[in-house]
C-alpha positions as CSV (number, residue, x, y, z in Angstrom):
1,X,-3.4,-22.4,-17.2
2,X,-4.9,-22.9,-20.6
3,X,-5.4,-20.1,-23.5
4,X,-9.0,-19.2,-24.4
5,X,-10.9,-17.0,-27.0
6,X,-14.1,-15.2,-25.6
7,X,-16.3,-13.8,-28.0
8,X,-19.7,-12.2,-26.4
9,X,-22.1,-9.4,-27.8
10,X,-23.5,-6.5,-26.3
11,X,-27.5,-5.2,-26.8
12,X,-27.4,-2.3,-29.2
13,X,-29.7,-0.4,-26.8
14,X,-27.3,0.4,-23.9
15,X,-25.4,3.0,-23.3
16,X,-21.6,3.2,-24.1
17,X,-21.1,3.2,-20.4
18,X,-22.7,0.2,-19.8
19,X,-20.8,-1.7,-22.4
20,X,-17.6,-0.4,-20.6
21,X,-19.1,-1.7,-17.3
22,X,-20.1,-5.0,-18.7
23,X,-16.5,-5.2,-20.2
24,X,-14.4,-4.4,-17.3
25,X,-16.9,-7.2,-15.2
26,X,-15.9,-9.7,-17.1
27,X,-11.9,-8.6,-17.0
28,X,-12.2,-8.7,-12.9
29,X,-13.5,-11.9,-13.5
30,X,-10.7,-13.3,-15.7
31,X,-7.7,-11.1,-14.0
32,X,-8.9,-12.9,-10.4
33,X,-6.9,-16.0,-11.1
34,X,-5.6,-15.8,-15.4
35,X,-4.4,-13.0,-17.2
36,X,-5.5,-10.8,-20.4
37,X,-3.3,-11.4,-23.4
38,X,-5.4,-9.0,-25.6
39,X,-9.2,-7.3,-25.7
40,X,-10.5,-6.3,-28.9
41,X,-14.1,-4.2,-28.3
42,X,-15.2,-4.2,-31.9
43,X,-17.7,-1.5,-31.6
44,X,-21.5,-2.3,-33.5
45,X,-21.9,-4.3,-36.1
46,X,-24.6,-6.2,-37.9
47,X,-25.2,-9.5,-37.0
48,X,-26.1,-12.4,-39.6
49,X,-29.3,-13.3,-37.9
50,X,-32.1,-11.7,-36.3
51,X,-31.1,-12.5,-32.0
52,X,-33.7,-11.3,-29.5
53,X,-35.4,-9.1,-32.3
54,X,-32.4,-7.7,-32.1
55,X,-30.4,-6.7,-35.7
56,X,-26.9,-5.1,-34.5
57,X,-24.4,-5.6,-31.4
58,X,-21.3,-4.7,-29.8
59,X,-18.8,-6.9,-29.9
60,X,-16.0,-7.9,-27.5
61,X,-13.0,-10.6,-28.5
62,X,-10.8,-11.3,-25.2
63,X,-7.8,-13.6,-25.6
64,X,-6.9,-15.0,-22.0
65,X,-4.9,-17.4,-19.7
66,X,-7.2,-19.3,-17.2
67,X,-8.3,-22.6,-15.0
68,X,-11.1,-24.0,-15.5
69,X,-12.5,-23.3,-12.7
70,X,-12.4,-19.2,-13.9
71,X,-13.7,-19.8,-17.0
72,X,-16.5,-22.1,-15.7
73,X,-17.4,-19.0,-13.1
74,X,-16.8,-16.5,-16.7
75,X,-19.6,-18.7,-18.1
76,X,-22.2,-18.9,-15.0
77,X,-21.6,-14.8,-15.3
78,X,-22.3,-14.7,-18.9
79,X,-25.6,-16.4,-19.0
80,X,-27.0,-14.4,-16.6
81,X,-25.7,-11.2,-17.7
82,X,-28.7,-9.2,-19.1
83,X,-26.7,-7.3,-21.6
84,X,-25.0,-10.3,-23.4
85,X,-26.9,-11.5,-26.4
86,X,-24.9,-14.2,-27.1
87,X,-21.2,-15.9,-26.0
88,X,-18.9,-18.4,-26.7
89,X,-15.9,-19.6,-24.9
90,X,-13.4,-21.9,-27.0
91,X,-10.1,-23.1,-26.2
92,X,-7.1,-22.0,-28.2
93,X,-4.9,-24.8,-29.4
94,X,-1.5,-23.1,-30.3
95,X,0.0,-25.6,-32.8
């Protein structure tokens, strides 16, 4: 297992249950086979640039321990998740 950053934000338009839904999805989906070192939900902030005609999100830093294989289903899930404005998935090279 590898260690990975996630960064993803949230629509400002949904409801603070949602972004709690959307949240724990994506920790089944990295619990089912890695593990959580730490989750960081950031709340709303402004982003730099106008995304979707959208000026704010909610954002959401998970450290984790995966395969590739549960990161490559993390980012199938991502892109089709509604809520998710944007995403990225890097890999964290302890030095």
């Amino acid at each position: 297992m590898r260690n990975y950053e996630l960064m993803y934000i949230i629509r400002p338009d949904v409801e603070q249950e949602t972004v709690q839904a959307v949240v724990e999805k994506f920790q089944g989906i990295i619990v089912n086979g890695g593990e959580i070192v730490k989750q960081d939900v950031q709340g709303k902030r402004r982003l730099a640039y106008e995304i979707n005609k959208h000026r704010e999100g909610t954002y959401v830093l998970v450290q984790f321990k995966a395969s590739s294989e549960i990161v490559n289903e993390l980012e199938r899930v991502l892109k089709i998740t509604d809520e998710v404005i944007r995403h990225m998935i890097v890999r964290d090279v302890v030095a």
